[in-house]
Structures are given as structure tokens and as C-alpha cells.
N, C-alpha and C positions, 0 to 999 in steps of 0.2 A: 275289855277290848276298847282301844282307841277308833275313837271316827277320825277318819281323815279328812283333813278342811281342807276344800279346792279350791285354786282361787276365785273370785266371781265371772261368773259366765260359763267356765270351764271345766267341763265332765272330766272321770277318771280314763276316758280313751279316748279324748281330744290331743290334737295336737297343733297347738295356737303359735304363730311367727307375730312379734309383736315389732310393729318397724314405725320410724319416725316420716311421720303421713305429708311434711315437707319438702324432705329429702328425697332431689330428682333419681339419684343412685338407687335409694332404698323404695322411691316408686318403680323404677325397671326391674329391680328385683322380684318386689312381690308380682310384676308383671308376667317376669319369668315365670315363677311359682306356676300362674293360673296357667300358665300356656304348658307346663312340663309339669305340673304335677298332674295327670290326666287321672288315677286314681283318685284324687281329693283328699290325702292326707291330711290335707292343712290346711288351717283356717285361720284368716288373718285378722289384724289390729292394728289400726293406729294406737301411738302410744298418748296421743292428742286429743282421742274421743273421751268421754266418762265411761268405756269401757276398758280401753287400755291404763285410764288413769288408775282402774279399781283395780285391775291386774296387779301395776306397779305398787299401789302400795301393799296389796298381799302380802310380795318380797319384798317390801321395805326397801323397793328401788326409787331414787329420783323419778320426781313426777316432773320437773323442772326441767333438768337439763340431761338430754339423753344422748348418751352416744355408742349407744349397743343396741346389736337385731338383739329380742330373746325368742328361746324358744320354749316353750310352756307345755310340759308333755304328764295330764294328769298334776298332781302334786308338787310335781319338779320343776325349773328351772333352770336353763343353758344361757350362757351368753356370750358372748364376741368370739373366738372361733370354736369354739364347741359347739355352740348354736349352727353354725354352719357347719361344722361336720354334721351332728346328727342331721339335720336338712336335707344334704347331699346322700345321706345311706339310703332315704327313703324315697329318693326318686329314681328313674331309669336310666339306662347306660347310653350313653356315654357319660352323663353327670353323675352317676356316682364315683367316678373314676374321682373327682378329686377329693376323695376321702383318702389317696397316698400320702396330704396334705398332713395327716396325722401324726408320722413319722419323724416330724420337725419335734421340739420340744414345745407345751404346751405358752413356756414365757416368750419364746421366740413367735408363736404362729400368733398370741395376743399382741407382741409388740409388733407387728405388721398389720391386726387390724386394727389398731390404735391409731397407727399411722393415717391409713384412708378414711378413720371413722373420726379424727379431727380434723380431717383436712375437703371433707366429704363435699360442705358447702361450697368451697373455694374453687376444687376439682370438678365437680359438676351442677354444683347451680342448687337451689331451692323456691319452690314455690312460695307465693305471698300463704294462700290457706290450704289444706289440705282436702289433695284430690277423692272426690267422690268417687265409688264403684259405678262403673257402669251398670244397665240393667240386667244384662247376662252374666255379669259375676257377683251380682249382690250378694248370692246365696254363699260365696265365699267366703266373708266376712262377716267376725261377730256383731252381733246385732243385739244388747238388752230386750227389744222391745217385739223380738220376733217371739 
């Protein structure tokens, strides 16, 4: 029998949103997240810390230049709108609702978040460093050293 290697930090019933910790867009997102995922499905990452960085090279993604959420579920990885579909299944309605979003072919719903995911900077701005957790949601976020 195989053991299965998870990536670092990452149990086999975690489910880690790993987002670029500059990016204004992708800070309102994980925003969203804490404010609507009221279960706590999800636990985030910059893709900036040495946590997110041991993630990335797990999958043998760019530690350099990133322009995809992933989403990190046990063993697996999602990215660019997969990642956000599954995201959107596990939270509550009315936002699950854009999981119809599926329906699209999977090159089409990539080639539109390709779109906002190069252009992300431009359209809404980027922080100089990346933003810290507040005290009330630190426990959201993976943490090596917890």
C-alpha cells in the first residue's frame, strides 16, 4: 500500500485557498471567504509566506509568478476556475448558485479567468507587502509554527 504525501501543512481533510497575499482583488476575496464561509471550510494562504511557498512547490507550481487562486483539498489540487467552482459548492446559498458557472466549457470559463487574473493588478490595485490577519481571523490561516 502507498502512503500518500500531502502537501506541507496540509491534512487529508483540509481544504486550503491559496491566493496572492498582494493582490487587492484576491485580498477581498479571501475577505469574502471569512465573512461567508461561517462553517470554516477553508483555510487560507498566502502564496508569499514559506507556507504557501512549500505548497507551490509540492505541485511543482511557480513560486515566482502567480496568477491562479488554488485550491488544495487533501492530496489534490484546483486551479483557475475549478478552484472556484469547487469554493462556491461548499459555501451557502445564495453563493453556491454560481456553480451554473460550470456549464460554460471548461477552456472558456479558464480563458475569462485568465483575463482578470492578468489583468488583476491593473483593475484593482496591489499592496506594497502583504496584508496581515487580523486577530479574529488568524486562526483561519495556515500557520507552520502553530
Amino acid at each position: 500500500m502507498t502512503k500518500v504525501k500531502y502537501p506541507p501543512n496540509v491534512g487529508e481533510n483540509d481544504s486550503v485557498i491559496l491566493f496572492d497575499g498582494i493582490c487587492k482583488l484576491c485580498n477581498v476575496w479571501t475577505q469574502f471567504i471569512i465573512r461567508v464561509d461561517t462553517q470554516q471550510h477553508f483555510k487560507l494562504c498566502s502564496v508569499q509566506s514559506s507556507e504557501g511557498q512549500s505548497i507551490l512547490n509540492h505541485f511543482k507550481m511557480p513560486t515566482e509568478h502567480f496568477d491562479t487562486m488554488l485550491l488544495v483539498e487533501g492530496e489534490q489540487c484546483f486551479d483557475k476556475s475549478d478552484a472556484f467552482l469547487n469554493v462556491v459548492t461548499k459555501l451557502s446559498y445564495p453563493w453556491r448558485l454560481f456553480y451554473v458557472v460550470k456549464i460554460l466549457p471548461q477552456g472558456i470559463r479558464n480563458w475569462l479567468y485568465d483575463r482578470i487574473a492578468r489583468n488583476r493588478y491593473h483593475l484593482f490595485g496591489q499592496y506594497d507587502t502583504c496584508i496581515l490577519p487580523s486577530k479574529e481571523n488568524e486562526n483561519r490561516f495556515i500557520n507552520s509554527k502553530k
